[in-house]
mmJSON file of the N, C-alpha and C atoms, coordinates in Angstrom:
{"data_MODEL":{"atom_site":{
"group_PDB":["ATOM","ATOM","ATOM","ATOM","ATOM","ATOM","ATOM","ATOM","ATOM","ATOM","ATOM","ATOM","ATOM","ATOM","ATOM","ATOM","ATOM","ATOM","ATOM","ATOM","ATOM","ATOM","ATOM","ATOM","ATOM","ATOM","ATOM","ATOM","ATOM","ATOM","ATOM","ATOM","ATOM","ATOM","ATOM","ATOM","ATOM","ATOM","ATOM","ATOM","ATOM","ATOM","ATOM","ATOM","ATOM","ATOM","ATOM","ATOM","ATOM","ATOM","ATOM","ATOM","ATOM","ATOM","ATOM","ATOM","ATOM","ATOM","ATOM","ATOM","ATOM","ATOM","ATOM","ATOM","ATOM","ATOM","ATOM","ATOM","ATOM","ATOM","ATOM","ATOM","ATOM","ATOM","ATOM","ATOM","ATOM","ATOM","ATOM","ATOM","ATOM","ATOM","ATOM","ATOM","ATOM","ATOM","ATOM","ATOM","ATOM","ATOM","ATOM","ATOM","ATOM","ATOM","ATOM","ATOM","ATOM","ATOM","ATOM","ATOM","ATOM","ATOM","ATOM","ATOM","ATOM","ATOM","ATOM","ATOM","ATOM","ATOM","ATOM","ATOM","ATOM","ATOM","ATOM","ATOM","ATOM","ATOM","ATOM","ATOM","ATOM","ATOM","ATOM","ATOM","ATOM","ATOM","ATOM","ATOM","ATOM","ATOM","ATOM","ATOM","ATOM","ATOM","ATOM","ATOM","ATOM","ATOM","ATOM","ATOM","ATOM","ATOM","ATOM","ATOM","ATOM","ATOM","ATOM","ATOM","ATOM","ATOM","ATOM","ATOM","ATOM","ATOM","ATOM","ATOM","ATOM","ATOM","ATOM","ATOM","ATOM","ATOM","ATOM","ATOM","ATOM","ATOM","ATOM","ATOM","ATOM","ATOM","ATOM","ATOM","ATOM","ATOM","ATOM","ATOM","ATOM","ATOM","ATOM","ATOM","ATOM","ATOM","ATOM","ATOM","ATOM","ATOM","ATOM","ATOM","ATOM","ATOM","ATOM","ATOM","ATOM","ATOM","ATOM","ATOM","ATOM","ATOM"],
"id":[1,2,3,4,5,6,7,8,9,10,11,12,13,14,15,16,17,18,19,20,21,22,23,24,25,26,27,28,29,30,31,32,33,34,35,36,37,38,39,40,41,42,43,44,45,46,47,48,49,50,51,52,53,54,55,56,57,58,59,60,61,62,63,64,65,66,67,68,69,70,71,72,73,74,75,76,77,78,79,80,81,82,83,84,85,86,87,88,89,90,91,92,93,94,95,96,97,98,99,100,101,102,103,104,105,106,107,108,109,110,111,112,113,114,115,116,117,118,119,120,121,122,123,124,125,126,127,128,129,130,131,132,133,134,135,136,137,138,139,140,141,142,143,144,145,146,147,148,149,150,151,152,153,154,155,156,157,158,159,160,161,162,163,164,165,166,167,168,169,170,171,172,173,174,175,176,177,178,179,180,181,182,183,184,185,186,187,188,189,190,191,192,193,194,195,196,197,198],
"type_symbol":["N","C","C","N","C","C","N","C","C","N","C","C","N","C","C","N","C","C","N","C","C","N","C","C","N","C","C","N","C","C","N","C","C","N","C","C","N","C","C","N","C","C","N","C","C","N","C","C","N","C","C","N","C","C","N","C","C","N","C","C","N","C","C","N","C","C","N","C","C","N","C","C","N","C","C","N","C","C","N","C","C","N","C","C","N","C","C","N","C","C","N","C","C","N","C","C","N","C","C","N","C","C","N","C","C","N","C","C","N","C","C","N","C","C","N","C","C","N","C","C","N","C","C","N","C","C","N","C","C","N","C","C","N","C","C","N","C","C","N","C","C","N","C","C","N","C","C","N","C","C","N","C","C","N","C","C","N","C","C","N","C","C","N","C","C","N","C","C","N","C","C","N","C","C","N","C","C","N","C","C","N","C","C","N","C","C","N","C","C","N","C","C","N","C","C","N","C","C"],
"label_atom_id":["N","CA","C","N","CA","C","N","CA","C","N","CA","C","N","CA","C","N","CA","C","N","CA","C","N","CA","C","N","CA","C","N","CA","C","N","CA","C","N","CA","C","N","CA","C","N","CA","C","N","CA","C","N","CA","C","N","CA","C","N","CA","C","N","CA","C","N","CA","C","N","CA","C","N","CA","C","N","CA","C","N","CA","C","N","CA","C","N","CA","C","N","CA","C","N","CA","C","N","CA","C","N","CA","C","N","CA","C","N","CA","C","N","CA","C","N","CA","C","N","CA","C","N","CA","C","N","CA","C","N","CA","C","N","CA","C","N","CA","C","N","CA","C","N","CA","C","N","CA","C","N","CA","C","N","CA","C","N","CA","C","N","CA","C","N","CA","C","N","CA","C","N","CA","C","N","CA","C","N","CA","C","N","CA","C","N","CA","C","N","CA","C","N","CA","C","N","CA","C","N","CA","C","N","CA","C","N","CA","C","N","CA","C","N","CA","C","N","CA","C","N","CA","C","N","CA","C","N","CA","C"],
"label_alt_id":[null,null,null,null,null,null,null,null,null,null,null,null,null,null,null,null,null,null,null,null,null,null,null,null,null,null,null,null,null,null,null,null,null,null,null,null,null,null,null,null,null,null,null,null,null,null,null,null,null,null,null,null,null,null,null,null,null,null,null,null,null,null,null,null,null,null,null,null,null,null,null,null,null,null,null,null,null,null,null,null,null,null,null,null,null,null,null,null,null,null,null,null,null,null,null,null,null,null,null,null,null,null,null,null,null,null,null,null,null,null,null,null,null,null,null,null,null,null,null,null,null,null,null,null,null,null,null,null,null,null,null,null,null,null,null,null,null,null,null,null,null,null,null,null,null,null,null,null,null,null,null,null,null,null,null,null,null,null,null,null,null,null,null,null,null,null,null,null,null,null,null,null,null,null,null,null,null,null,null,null,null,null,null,null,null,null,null,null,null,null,null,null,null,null,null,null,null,null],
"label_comp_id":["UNK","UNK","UNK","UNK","UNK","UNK","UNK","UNK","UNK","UNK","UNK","UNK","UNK","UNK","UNK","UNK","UNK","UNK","UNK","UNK","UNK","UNK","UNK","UNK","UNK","UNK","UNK","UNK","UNK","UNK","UNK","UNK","UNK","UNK","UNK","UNK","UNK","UNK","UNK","UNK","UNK","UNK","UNK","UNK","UNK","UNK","UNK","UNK","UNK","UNK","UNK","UNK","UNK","UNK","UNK","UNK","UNK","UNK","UNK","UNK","UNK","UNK","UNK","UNK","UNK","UNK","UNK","UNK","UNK","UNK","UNK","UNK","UNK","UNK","UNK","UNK","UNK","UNK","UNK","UNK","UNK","UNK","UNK","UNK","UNK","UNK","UNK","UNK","UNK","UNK","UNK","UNK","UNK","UNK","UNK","UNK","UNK","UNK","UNK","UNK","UNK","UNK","UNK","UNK","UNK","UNK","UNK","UNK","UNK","UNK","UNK","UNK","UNK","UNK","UNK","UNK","UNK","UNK","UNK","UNK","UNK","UNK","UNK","UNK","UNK","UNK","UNK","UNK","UNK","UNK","UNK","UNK","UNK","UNK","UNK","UNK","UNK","UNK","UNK","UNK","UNK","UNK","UNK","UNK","UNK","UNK","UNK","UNK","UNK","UNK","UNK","UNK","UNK","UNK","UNK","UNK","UNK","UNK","UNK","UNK","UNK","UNK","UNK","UNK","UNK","UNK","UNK","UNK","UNK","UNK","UNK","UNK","UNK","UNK","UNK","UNK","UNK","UNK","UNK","UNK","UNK","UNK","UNK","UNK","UNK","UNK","UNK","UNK","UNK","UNK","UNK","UNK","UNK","UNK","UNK","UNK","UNK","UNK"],
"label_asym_id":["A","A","A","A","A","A","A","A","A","A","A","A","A","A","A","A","A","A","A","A","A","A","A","A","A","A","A","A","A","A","A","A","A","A","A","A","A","A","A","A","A","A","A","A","A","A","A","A","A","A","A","A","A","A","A","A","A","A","A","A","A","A","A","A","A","A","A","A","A","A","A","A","A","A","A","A","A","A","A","A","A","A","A","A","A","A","A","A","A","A","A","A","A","A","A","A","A","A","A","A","A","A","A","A","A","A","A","A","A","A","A","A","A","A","A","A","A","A","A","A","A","A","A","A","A","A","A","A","A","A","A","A","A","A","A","A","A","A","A","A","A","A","A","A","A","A","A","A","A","A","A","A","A","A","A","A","A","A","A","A","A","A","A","A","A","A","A","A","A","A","A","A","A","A","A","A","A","A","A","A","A","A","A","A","A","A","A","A","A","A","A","A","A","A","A","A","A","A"],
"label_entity_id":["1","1","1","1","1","1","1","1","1","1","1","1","1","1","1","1","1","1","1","1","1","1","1","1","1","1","1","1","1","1","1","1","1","1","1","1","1","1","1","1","1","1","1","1","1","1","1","1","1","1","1","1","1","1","1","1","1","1","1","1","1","1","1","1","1","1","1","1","1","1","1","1","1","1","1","1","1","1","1","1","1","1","1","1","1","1","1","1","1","1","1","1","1","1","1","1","1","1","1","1","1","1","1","1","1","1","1","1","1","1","1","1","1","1","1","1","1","1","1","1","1","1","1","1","1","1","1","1","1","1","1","1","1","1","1","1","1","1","1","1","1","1","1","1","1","1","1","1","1","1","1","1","1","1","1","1","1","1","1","1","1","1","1","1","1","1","1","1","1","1","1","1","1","1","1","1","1","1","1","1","1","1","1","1","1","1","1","1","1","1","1","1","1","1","1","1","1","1"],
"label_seq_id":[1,1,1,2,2,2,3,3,3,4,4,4,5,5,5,6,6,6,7,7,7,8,8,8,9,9,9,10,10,10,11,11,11,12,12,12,13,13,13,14,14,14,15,15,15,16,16,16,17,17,17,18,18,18,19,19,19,20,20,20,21,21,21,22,22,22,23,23,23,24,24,24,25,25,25,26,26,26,27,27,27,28,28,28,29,29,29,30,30,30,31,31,31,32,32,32,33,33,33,34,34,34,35,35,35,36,36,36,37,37,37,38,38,38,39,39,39,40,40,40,41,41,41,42,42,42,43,43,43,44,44,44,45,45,45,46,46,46,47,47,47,48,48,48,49,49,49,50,50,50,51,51,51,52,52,52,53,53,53,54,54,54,55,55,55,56,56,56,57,57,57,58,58,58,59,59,59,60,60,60,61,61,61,62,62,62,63,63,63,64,64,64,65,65,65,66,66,66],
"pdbx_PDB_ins_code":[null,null,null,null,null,null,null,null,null,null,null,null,null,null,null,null,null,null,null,null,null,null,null,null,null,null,null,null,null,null,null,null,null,null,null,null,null,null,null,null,null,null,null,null,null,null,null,null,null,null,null,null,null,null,null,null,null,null,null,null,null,null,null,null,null,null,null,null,null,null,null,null,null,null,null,null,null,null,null,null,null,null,null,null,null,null,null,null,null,null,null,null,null,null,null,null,null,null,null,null,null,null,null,null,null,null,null,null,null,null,null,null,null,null,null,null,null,null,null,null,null,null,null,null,null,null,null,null,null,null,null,null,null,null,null,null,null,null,null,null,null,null,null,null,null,null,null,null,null,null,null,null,null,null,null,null,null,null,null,null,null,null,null,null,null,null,null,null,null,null,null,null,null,null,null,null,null,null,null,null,null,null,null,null,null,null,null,null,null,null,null,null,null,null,null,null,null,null],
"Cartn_x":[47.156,47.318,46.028,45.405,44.119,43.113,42.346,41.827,40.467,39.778,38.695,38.955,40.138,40.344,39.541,39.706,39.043,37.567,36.739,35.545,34.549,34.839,34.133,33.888,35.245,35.983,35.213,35.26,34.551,33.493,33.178,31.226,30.676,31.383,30.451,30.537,32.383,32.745,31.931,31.577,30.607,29.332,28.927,27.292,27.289,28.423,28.469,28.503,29.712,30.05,28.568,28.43,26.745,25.607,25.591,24.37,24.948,26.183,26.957,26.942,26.669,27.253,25.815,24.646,23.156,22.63,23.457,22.803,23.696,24.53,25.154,24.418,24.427,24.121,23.057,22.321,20.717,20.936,19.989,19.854,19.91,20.253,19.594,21.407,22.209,23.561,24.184,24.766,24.844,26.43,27.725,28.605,27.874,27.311,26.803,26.662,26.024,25.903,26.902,28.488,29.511,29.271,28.749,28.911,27.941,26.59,25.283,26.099,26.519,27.094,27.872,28.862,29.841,29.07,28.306,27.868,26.685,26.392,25.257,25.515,26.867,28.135,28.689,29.413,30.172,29.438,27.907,27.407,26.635,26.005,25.097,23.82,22.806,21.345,20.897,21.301,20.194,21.459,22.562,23.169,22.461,22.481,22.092,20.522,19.475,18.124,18.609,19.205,19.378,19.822,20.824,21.412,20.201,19.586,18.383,17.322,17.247,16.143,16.35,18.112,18.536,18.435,18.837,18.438,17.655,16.261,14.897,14.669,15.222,14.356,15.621,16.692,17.493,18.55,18.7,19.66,21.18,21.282,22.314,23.798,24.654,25.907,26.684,27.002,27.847,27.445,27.99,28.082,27.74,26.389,26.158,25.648,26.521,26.33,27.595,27.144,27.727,29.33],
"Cartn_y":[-55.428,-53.997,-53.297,-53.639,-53.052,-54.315,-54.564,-56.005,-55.878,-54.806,-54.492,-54.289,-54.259,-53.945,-55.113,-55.663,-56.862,-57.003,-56.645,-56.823,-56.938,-55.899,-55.362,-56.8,-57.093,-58.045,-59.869,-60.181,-60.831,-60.916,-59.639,-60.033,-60.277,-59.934,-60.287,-61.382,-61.932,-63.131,-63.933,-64.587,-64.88,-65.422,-64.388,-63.745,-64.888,-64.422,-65.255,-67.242,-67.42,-68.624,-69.317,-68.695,-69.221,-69.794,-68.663,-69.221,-70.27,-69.929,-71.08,-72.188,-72.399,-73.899,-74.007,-73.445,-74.1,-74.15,-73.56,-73.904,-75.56,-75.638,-77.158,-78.086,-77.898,-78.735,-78.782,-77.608,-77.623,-76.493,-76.597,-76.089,-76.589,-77.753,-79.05,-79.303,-78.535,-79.363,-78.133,-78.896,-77.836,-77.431,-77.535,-76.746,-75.724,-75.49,-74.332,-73.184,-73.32,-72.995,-71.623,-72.183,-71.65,-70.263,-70.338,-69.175,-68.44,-68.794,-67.769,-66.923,-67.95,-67.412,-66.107,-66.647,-65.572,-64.226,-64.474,-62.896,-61.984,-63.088,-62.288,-61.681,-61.971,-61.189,-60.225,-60.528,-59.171,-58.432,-58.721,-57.387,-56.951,-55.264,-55.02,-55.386,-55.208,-55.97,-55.262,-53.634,-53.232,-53.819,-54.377,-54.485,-55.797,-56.492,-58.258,-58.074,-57.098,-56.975,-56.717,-55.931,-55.519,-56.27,-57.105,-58.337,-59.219,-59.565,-60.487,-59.934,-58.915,-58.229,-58.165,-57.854,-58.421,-59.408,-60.881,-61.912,-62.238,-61.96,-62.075,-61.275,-60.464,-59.795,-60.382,-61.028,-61.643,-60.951,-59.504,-58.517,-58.271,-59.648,-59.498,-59.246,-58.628,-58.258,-59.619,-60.534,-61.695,-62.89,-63.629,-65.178,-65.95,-66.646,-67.783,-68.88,-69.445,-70.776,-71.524,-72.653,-73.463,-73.839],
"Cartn_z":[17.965,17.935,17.529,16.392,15.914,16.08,16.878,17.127,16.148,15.795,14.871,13.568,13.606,11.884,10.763,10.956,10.095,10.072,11.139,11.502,10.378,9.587,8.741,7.181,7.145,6.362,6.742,7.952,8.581,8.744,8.722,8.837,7.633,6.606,5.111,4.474,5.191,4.827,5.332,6.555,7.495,7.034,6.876,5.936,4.536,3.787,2.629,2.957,3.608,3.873,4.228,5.6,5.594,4.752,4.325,3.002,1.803,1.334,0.757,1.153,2.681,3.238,3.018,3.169,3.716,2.325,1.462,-0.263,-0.768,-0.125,-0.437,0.619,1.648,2.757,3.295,2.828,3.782,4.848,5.416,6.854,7.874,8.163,9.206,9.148,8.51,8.801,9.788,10.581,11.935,11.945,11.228,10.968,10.183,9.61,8.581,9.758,10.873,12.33,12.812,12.663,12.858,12.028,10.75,9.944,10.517,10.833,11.135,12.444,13.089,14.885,14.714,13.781,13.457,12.737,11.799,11.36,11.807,13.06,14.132,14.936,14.97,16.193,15.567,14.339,13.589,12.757,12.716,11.8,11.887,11.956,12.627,11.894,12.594,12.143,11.069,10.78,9.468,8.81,8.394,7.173,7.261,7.961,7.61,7.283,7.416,7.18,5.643,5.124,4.305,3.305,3.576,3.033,2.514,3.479,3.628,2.308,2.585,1.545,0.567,-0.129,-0.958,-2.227,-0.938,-1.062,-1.473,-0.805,-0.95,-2.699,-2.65,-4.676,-5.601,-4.809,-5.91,-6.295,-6.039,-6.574,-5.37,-4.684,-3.733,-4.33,-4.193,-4.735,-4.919,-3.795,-3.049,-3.828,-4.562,-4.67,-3.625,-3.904,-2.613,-3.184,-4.419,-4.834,-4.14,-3.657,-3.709,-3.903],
"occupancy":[1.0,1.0,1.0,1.0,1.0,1.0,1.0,1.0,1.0,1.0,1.0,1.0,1.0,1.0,1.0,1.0,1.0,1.0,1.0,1.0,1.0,1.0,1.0,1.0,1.0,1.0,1.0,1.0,1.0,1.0,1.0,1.0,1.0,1.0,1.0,1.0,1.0,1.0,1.0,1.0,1.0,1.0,1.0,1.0,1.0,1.0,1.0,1.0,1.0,1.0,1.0,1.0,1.0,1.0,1.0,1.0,1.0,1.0,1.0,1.0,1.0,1.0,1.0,1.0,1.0,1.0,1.0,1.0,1.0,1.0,1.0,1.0,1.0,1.0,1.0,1.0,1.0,1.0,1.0,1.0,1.0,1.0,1.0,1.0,1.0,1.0,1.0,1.0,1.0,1.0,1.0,1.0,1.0,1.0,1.0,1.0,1.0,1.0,1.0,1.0,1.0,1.0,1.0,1.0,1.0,1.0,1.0,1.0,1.0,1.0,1.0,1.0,1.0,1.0,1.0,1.0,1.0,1.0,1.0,1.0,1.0,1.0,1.0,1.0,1.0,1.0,1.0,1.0,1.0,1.0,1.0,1.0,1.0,1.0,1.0,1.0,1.0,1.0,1.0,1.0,1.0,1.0,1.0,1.0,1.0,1.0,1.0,1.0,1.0,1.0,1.0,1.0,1.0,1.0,1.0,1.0,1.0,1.0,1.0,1.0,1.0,1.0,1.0,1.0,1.0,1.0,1.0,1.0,1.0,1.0,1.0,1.0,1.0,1.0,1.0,1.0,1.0,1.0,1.0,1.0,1.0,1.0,1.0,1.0,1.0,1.0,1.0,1.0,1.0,1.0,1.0,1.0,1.0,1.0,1.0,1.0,1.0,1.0],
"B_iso_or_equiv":[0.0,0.0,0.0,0.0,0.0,0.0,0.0,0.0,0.0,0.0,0.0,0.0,0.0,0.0,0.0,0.0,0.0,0.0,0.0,0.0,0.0,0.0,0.0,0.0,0.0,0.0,0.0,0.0,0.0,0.0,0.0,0.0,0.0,0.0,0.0,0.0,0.0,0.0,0.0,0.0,0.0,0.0,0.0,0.0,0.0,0.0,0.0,0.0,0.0,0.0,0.0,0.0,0.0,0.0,0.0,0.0,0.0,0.0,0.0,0.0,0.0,0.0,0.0,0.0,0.0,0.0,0.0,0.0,0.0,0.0,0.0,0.0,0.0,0.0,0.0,0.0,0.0,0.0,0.0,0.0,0.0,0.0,0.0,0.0,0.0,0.0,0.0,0.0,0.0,0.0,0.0,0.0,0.0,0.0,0.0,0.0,0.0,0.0,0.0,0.0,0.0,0.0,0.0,0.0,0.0,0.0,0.0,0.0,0.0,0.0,0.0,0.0,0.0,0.0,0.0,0.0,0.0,0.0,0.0,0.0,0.0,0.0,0.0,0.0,0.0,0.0,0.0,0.0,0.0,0.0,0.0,0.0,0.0,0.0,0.0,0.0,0.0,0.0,0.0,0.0,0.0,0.0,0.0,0.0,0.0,0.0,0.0,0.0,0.0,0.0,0.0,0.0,0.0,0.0,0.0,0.0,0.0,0.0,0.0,0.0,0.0,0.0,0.0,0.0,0.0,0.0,0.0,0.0,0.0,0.0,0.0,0.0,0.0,0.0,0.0,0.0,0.0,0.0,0.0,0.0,0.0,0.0,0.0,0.0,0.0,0.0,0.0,0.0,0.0,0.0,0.0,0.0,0.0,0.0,0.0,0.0,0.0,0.0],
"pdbx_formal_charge":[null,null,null,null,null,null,null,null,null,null,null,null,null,null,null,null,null,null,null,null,null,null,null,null,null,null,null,null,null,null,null,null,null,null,null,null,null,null,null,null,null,null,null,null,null,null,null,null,null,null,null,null,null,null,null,null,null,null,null,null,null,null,null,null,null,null,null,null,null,null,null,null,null,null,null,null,null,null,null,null,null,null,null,null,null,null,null,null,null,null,null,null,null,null,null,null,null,null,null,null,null,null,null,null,null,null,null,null,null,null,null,null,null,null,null,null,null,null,null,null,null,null,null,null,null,null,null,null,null,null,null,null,null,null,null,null,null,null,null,null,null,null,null,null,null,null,null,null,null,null,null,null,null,null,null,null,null,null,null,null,null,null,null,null,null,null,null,null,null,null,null,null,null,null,null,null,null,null,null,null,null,null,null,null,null,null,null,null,null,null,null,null,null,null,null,null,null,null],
"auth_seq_id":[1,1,1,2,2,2,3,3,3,4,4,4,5,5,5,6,6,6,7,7,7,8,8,8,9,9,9,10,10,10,11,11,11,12,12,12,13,13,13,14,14,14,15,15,15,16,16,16,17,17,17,18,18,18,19,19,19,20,20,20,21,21,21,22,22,22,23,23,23,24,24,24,25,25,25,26,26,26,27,27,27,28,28,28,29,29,29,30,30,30,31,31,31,32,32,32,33,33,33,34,34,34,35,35,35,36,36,36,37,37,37,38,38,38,39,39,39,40,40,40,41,41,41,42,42,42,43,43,43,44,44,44,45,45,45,46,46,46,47,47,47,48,48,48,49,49,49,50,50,50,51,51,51,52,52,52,53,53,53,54,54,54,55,55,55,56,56,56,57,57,57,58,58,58,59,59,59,60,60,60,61,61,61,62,62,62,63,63,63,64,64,64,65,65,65,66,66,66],
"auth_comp_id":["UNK","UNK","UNK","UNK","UNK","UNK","UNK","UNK","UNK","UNK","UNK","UNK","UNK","UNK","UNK","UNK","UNK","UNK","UNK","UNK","UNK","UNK","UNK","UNK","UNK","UNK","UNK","UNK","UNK","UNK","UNK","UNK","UNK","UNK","UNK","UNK","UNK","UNK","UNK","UNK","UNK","UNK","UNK","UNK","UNK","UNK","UNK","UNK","UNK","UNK","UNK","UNK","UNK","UNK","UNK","UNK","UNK","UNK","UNK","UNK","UNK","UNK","UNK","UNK","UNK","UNK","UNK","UNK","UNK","UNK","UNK","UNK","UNK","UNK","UNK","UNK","UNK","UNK","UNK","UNK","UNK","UNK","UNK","UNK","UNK","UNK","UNK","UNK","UNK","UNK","UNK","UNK","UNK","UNK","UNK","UNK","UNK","UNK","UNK","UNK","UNK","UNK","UNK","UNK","UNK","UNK","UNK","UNK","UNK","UNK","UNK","UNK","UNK","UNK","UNK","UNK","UNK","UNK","UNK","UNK","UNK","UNK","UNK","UNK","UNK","UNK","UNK","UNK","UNK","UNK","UNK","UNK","UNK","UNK","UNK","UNK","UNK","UNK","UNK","UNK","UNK","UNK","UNK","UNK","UNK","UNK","UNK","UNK","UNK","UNK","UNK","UNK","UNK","UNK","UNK","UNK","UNK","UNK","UNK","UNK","UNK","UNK","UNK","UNK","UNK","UNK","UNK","UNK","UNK","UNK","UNK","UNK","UNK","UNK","UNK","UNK","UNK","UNK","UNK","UNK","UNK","UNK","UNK","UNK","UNK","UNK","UNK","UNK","UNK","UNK","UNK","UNK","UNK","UNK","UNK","UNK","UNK","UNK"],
"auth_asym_id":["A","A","A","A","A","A","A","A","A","A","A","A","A","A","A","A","A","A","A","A","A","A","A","A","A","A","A","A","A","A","A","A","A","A","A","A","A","A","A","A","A","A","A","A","A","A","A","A","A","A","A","A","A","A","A","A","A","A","A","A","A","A","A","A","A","A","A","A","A","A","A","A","A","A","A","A","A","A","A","A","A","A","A","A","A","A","A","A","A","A","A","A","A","A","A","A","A","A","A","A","A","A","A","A","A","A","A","A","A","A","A","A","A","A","A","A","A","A","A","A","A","A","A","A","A","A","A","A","A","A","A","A","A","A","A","A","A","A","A","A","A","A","A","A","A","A","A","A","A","A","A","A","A","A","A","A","A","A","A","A","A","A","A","A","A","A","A","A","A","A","A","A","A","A","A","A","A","A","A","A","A","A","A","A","A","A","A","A","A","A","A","A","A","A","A","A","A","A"],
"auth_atom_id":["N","CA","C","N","CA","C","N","CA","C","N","CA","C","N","CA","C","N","CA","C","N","CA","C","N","CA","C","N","CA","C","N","CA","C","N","CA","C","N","CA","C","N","CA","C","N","CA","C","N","CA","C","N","CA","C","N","CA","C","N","CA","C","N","CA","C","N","CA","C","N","CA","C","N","CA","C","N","CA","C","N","CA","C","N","CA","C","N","CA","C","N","CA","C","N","CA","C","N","CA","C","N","CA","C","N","CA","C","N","CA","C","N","CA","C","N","CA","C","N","CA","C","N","CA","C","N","CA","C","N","CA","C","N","CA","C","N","CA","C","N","CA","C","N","CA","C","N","CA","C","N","CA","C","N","CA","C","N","CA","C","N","CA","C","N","CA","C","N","CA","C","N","CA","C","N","CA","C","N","CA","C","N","CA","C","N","CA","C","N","CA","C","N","CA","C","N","CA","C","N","CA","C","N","CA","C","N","CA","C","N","CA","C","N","CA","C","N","CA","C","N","CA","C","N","CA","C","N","CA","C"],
"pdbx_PDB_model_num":[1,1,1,1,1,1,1,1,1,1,1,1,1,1,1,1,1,1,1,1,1,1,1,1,1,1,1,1,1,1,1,1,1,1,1,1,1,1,1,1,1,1,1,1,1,1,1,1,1,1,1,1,1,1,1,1,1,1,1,1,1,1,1,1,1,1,1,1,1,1,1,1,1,1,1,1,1,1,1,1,1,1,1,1,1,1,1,1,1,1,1,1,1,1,1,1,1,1,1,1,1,1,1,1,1,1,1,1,1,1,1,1,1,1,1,1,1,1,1,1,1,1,1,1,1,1,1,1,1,1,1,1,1,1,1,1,1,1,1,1,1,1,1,1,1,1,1,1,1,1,1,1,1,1,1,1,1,1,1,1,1,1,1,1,1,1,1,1,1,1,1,1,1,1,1,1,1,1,1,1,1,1,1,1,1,1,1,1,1,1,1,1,1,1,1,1,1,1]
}}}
């Protein structure tokens, strides 16, 4: 009925899972894969630049241990 409703919900989940799996597993482990795919599709690029930049000074909102 609402096929976007979630989108939003999904793309951060996505985003997160990702970096979670490649902080346990590396980068070189290729289910981790599934997560990048998914939040390159559901989110637009300045939030994931943004995310990223985040990341990068350390002050990211999201849990991505392990």
């Amino acid at each position: 009925r609402f096929p976007n409703q979630n989108q939003t919900a999904h793309c951060w989940q996505s985003y997160v899972d990702y970096f979670k799996c490649i902080n346990a597993k590396g980068e070189g482990f290729k289910p981790c894969q599934q997560f990048r795919r998914g939040y390159l599709l559901l989110c637009p690029q300045s939030w994931v630049e943004k995310w990223d930049e985040q990341r990068e000074a350390g002050n990211f909102v999201g849990d991505l241990s392990p």
